[in-house]
C-alpha positions in Angstrom: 204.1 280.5 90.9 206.2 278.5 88.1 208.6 279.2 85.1 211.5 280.9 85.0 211.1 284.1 84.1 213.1 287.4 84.0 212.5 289.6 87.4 211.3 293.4 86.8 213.1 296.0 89.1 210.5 298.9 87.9 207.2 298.8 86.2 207.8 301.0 83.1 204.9 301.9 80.3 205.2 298.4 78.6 205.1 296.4 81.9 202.2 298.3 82.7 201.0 297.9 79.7 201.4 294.1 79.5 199.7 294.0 82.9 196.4 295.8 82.2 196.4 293.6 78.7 197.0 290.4 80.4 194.1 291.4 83.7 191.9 291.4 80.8 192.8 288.0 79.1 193.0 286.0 82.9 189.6 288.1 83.8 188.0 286.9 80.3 189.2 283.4 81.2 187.7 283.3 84.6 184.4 285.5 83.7 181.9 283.0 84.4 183.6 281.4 87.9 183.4 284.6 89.0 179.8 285.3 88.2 178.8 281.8 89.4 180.2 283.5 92.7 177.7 285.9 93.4 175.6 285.7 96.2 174.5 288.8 96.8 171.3 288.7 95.3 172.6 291.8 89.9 170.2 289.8 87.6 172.5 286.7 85.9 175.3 287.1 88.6 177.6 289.4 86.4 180.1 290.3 88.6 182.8 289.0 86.2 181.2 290.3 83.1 181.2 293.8 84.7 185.0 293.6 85.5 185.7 292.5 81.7 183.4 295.2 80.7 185.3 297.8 82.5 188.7 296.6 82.0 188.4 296.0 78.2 187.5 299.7 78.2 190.7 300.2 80.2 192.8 298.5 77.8 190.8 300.3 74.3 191.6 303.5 75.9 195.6 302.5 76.4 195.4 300.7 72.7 194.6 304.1 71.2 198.0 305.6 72.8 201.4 304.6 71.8 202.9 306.7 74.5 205.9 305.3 76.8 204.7 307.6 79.6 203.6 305.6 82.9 201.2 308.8 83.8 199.8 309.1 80.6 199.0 306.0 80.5 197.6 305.2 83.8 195.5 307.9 83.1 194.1 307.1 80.3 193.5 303.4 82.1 191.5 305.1 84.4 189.2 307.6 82.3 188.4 304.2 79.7 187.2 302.2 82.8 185.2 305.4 84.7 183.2 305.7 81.4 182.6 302.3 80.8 182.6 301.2 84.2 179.1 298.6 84.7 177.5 297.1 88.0 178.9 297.7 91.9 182.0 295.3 90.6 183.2 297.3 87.8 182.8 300.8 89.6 184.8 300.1 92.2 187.5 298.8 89.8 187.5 301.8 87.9 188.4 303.6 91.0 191.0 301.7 91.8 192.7 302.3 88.6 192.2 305.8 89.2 193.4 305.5 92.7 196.9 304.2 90.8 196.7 306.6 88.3 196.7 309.6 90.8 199.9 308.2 92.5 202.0 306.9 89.2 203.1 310.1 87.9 206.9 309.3 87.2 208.5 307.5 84.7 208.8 304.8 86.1 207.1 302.3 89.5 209.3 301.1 92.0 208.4 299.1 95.2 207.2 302.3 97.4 205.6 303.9 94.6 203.8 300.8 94.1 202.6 300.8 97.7 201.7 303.7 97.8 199.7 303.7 94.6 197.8 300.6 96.5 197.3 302.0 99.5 195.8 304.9 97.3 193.7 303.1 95.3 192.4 301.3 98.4 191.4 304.1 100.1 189.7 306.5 97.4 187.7 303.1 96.5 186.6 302.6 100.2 185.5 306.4 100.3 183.5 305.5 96.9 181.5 304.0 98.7 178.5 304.8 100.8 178.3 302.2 103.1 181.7 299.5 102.6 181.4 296.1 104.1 183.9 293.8 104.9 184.4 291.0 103.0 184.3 292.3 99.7 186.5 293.0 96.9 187.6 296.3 98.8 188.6 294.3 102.0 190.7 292.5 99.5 192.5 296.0 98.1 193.0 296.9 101.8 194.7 293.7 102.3 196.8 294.0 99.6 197.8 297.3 100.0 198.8 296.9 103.8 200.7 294.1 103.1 202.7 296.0 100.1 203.6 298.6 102.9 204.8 296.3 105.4 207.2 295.1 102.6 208.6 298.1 101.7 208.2 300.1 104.9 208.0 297.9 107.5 210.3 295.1 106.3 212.6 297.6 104.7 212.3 295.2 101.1 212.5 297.9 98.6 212.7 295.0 95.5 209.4 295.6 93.3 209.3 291.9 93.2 209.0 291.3 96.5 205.9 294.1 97.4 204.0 292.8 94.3 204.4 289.0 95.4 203.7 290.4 99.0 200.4 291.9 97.4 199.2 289.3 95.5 199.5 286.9 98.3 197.8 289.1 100.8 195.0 289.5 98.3 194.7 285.4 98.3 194.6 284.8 101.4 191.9 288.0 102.3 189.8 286.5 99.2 190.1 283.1 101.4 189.1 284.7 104.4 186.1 286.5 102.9 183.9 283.4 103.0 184.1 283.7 107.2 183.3 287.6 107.5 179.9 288.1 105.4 177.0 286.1 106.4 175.8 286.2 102.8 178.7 284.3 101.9 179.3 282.1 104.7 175.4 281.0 104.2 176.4 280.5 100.6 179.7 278.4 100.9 181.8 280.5 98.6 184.4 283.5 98.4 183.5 287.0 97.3 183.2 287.7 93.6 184.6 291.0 93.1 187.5 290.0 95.4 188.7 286.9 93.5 188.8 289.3 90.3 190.9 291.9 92.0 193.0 288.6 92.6 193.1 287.7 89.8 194.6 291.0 88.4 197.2 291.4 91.6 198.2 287.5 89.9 198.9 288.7 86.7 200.8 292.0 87.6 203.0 289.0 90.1 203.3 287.6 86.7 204.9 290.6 84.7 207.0 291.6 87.4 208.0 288.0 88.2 208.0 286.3 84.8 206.7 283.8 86.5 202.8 282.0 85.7 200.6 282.9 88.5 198.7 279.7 90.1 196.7 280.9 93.8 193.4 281.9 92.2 193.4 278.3 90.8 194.4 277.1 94.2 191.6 279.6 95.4 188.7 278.0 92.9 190.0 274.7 93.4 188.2 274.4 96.5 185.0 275.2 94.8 181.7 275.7 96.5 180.8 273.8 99.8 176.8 275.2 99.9 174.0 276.1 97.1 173.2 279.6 96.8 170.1 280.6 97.6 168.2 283.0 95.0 169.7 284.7 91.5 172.9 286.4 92.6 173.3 290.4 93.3 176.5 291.3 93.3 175.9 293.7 96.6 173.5 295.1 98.8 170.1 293.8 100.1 166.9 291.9 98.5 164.6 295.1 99.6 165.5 297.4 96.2 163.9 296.0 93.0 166.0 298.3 90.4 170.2 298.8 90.2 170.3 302.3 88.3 173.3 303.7 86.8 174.5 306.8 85.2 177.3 308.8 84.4 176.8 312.5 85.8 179.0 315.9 84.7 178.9 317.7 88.3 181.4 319.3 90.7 182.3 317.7 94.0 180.3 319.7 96.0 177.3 318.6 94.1 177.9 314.9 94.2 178.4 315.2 97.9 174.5 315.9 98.6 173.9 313.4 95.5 175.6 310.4 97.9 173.4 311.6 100.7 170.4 311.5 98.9 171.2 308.4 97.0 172.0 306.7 100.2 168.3 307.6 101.6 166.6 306.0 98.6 168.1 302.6 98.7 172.0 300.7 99.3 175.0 299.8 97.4 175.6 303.3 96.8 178.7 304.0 95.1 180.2 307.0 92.8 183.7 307.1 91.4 185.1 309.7 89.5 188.6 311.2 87.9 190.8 313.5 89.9 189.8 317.1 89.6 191.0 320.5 90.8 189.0 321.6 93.8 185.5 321.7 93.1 185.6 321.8 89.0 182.8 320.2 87.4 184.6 316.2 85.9 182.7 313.5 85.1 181.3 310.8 88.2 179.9 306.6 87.4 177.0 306.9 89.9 175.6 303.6 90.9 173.1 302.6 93.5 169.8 300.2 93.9 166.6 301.7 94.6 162.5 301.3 94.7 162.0 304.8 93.0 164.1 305.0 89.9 162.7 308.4 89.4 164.0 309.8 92.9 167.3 308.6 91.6 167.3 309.7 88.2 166.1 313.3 89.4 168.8 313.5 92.0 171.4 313.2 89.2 169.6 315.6 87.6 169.7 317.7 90.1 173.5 317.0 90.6 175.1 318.4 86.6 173.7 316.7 83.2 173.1 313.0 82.9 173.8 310.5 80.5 174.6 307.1 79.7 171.2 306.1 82.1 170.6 302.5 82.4 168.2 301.0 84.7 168.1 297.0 86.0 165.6 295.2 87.4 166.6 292.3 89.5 165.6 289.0 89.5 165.1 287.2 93.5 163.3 284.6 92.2 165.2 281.1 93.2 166.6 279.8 90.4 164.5 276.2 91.2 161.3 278.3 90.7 161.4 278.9 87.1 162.7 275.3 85.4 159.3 273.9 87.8 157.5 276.7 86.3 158.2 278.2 83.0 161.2 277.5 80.6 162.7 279.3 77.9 163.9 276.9 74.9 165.4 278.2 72.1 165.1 275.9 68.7 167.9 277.3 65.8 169.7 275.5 63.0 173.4 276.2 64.6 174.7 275.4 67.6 177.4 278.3 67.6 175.6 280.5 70.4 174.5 277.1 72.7 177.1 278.5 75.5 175.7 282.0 75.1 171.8 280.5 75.8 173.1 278.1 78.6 174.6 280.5 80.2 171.8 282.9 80.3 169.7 279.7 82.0 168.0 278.6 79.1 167.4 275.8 77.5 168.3 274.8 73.5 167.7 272.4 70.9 169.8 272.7 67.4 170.3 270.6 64.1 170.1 271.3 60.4 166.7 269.4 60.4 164.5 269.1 63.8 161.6 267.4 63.5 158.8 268.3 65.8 159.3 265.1 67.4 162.5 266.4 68.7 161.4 269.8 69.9 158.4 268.4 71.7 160.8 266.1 73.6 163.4 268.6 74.3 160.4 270.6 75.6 159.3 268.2 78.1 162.5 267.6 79.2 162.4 270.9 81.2 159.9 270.0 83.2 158.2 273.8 83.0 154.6 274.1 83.0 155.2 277.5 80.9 157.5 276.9 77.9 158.8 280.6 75.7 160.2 279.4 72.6 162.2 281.6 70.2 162.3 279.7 67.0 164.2 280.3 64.1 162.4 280.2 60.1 164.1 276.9 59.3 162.4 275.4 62.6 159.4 277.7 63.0 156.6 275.1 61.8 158.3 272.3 64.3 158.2 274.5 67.1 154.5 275.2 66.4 153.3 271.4 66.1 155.8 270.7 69.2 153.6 273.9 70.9 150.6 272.7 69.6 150.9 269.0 71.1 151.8 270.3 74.7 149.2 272.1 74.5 147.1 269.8 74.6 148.6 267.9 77.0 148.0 271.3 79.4 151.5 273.2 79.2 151.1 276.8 78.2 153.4 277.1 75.4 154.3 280.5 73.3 156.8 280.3 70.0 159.0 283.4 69.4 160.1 283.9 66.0 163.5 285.0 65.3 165.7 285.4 62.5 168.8 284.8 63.8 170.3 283.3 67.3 171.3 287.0 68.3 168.1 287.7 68.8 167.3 285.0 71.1 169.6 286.7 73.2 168.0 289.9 73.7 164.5 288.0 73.9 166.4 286.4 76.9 167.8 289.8 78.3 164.5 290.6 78.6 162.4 288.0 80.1 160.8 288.4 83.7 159.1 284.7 85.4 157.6 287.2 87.7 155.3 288.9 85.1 152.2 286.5 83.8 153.2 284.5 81.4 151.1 286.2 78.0 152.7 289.5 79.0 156.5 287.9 79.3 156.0 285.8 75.8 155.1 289.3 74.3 158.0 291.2 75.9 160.6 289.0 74.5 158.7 289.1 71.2 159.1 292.3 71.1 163.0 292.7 72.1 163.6 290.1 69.6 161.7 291.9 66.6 162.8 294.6 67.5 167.1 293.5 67.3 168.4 294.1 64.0 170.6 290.7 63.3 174.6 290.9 62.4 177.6 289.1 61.4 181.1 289.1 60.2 182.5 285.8 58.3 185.4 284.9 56.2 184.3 283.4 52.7 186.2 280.2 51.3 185.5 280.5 47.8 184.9 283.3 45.2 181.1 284.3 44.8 179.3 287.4 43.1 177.2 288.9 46.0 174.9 292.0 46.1 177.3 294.8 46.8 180.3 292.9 44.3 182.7 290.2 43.7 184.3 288.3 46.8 187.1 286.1 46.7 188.6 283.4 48.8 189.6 285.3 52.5 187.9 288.4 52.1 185.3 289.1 54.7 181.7 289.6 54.1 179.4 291.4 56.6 175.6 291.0 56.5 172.8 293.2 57.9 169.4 291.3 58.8 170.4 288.3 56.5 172.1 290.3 53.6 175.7 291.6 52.4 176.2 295.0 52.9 180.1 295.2 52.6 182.7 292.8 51.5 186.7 294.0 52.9 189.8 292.3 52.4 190.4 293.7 56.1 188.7 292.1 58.6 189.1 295.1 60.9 187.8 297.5 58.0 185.0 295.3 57.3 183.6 294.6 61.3 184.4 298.2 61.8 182.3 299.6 59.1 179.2 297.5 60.0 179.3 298.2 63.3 179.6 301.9 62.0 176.7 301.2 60.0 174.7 299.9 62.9 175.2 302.3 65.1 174.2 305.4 62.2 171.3 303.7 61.9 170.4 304.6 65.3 171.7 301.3 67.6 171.6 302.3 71.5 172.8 298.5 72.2 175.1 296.2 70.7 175.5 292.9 72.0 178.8 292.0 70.1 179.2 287.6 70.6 182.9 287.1 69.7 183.5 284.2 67.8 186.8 281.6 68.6 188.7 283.6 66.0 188.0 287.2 67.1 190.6 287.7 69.4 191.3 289.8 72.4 193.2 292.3 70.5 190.4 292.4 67.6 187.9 293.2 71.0 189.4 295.6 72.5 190.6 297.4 69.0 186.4 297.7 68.3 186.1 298.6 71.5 188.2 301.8 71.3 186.5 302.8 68.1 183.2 302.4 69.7 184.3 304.5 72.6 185.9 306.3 70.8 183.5 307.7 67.7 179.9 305.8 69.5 180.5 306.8 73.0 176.6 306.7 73.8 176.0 303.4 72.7 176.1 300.7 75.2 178.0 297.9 74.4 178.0 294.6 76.1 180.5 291.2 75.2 179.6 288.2 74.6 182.0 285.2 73.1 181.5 281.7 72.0 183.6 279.0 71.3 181.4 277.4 68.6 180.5 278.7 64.9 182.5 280.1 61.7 181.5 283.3 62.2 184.1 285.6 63.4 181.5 288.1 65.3 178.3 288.3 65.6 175.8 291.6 66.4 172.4 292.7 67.8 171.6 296.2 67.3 169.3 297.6 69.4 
């Protein structure tokens, strides 16, 4: 810790708050260390994306109240993540929040209440659950929890700083400690994922209770990664189910008992969270598991109350020094603005306001693939296809994508799969590409006549598949509107890529009203540090 900040004796509404807000910021920061962590082999190691996911829900949901009610709140915490809750990561971190929620139901948190809201949260995420391990991000909750109860309990410290300093400490050291007690992770040479997230947020309550700026997780990282890790991460479970399937059932208790038993028969990293209920009245359950037979699954929800919000996975256990040897995906646009975005989803990219073919061919071979997929956008198209042309000759199989717009490269890359022949691959991201209607949101700098009106300087314009379809003085009225427009049009997807000045509090505002008035579209974040655009879309 460091700084010199004013000590909390209670958590009230605006410390908690400030807590859930600030999770999200440090969790934002650390989103791609903590996917790089994975080593249990979900497609693109997403642990930390799925914690984000779920906790920017968390934080919409609290953004739509302006209540000073610690139950209230909490609660509403809890329902925003269970909704939008995404991979074995972000389940189980929905249930902790609810595990909270079900224990903070006075004004305000003192140090017991905070233990025992832990120990709570601990326990209802363990028996989530099918089949808990140790050394994940629930051995970490245990930890902390324990140790919060030997503070207040044991040690007879009732001061709320010392359990939550107790807590976060605990949660450090278990996150340490993980490395030694999975096998996956020992092979591996690194610390569990979803544990150094729940660190991460333990750090930042330290810090609203403490006023202090947390440092162990940096500590934690610093030590970085002593072994490779072999094959595309999963976040949990084993390499002998193909598909992660995930769905949000209505059903009463009794019913989602026998749906964990038969769930647990089909495959592993079986888990189902859901809000407190009365008895056995029908609430709403995240169910999440991997399986061979999607079907069995599906039907056994089915079975269980209505369905919805279905999304099926397919992993990806093909080392990640197969496919660079093998087949490549390079993607040729004019702006660099998304280059973070493609590198991060392992791909390749060459930019500038005026490639010559020249340049593509040599940023081609530079990959070493045999098997080249290259989305190209119109400036760049007729480069990429002499640069195709020329390694074709030379023996490389080589297939351009056209695209429109960057966004689309992105869901050509969401779908790709090394493991299919190549034709068959080329087409599919073709298709996923073709098929993405293209977005943005940007801030003009001079007066202009467009299609739908005048601009002036600082209004906002948004554009639809290349043209203006609004033009606000509000930025918030103008990305809300599009998105609005998007998703009337019939979107099931929007990958939203936030821009450097689309904040956090921009994000989770258009994440609310996406919850709020689009609750069946999926949404999934993306941000960039690069480009003038303040947000860009693909609707799919």
């Amino acid at each position: 810790m460091s700084g010199d900040g004013v000590a909390l004796s209670v958590l009230d509404a605006d410390a908690l708050r400030r807590w859930y807000g600030n999770s999200l910021t440090a969790l934002t920061r650390y989103r791609r260390v903590v996917n790089d962590l994975n080593v249990f082999p979900v497609p693109d190691g997403d642990t930390g994306t799925n914690m984000v996911t779920t906790l920017t829900a968390a934080c919409a949901e609290c953004d739509l109240r302006a209540t000073t009610a610690v139950p209230e709140l909490a609660a509403a915490a809890a329902r925003g993540a269970l909704f939008a809750a995404r991979g074995n990561s972000g389940v189980i971190l929905a249930q902790l929040l609810q595990g909270l929620a079900d224990t903070w139901t006075t004004e305000f948190v003192d140090a017991a209440l905070l233990a025992r809201g832990l120990a709570r949260a601990a326990r209802v995420a363990t028996e989530a659950v099918a089949e808990p391990a140790e050394g994940t991000i629930l051995t970490v909750a245990e930890a902390a929890a324990a140790a919060a109860v030997r503070c207040v309990i044991d040690g007879g410290d009732e001061r709320l700083v010392a359990a939550v300093v107790a807590a976060s400490e605990a949660a450090e050291q278990a996150v340490a400690a993980t490395i030694e007690q999975l096998p996956a992770l020992t092979r591996a040479g690194v610390v569990d994922a979803g544990g150094v997230g729940f660190a991460v947020v333990l750090g930042e309550l330290t810090a609203v209770v403490t006023g202090e700026v947390p440092t162990g997780v940096d500590q934690l990282l610093s030590r970085g990664r002593s072994a490779p890790v072999d094959g595309v991460p999963r976040e949990s479970g084993s390499q002998a189910y193909e598909y992660e399937v995930q769905y949000l059932v209505d059903a009463d208790a009794r019913e989602v008992g026998s749906l964990r038993a038969t769930l647990s028969t089909l495959g592993d990293s079986v888990v189902i969270v859901g809000s407190t209920g009365d008895g056995d009245t029908c609430r709403t359950w995240n169910v999440h598991a991997h399986v061979n037979d999607v079907g069995a699954a599906v039907e056994a929800g089915i079975t269980a109350g209505r369905i919805h919000r279905l999304s099926v996975t397919r992993f990806d256990d093909t080392p990640p020094t197969a496919e660079p040897a093998r087949r490549a995906v390079v993607v040729v646009t004019e702006t660099d603005a998304l280059n973070g975005v493609f590198t991060s989803e392992n791909a390749h990219n060459v930019t500038g306001r005026h490639l010559t073919a020249v340049q593509v061919v040599s940023r081609l071979r530079d990959t070493g693939a045999a098997e080249l997929v290259v989305p190209a956008d119109t400036v760049h198209r007729d480069a990429a296809e002499t640069a195709a042309h020329r390694l074709r000759a030379e023996g490389r199989r080589v297939q351009v994508v056209p695209i429109q717009a960057p966004v689309q490269a992105v869901a050509a890359l969401a779908v790709r799969d090394p493991r299919r022949r190549f034709e068959d691959d080329a087409v599919a991201m073709a298709e996923a590409a073709g098929s993405c209607r293209h977005a943005e949101v940007v801030r003009t700098e001079a007066a202009a006549l467009t299609t739908v009106g005048r601009c002036e300087p600082g209004d906002y314009l948004a554009l639809a598949d290349g043209d203006v379809v609004l033009v606000d003085a509000d930025m918030s009225v103008a990305v809300r509107d599009l998105v609005d427009r998007l998703c009337a049009a019939g979107a099931e997807l929007l990958t939203l890529i936030a821009g450097p000045a689309f904040g956090e509090p921009m994000r989770r505002n258009l994440a609310g009203h996406l919850m709020t008035t689009w609750p069946l579209v999926d949404v999934q974040w993306l941000t960039t540090e690069q480009g003038e655009q303040l947000l860009w879309i693909g609707a799919e």
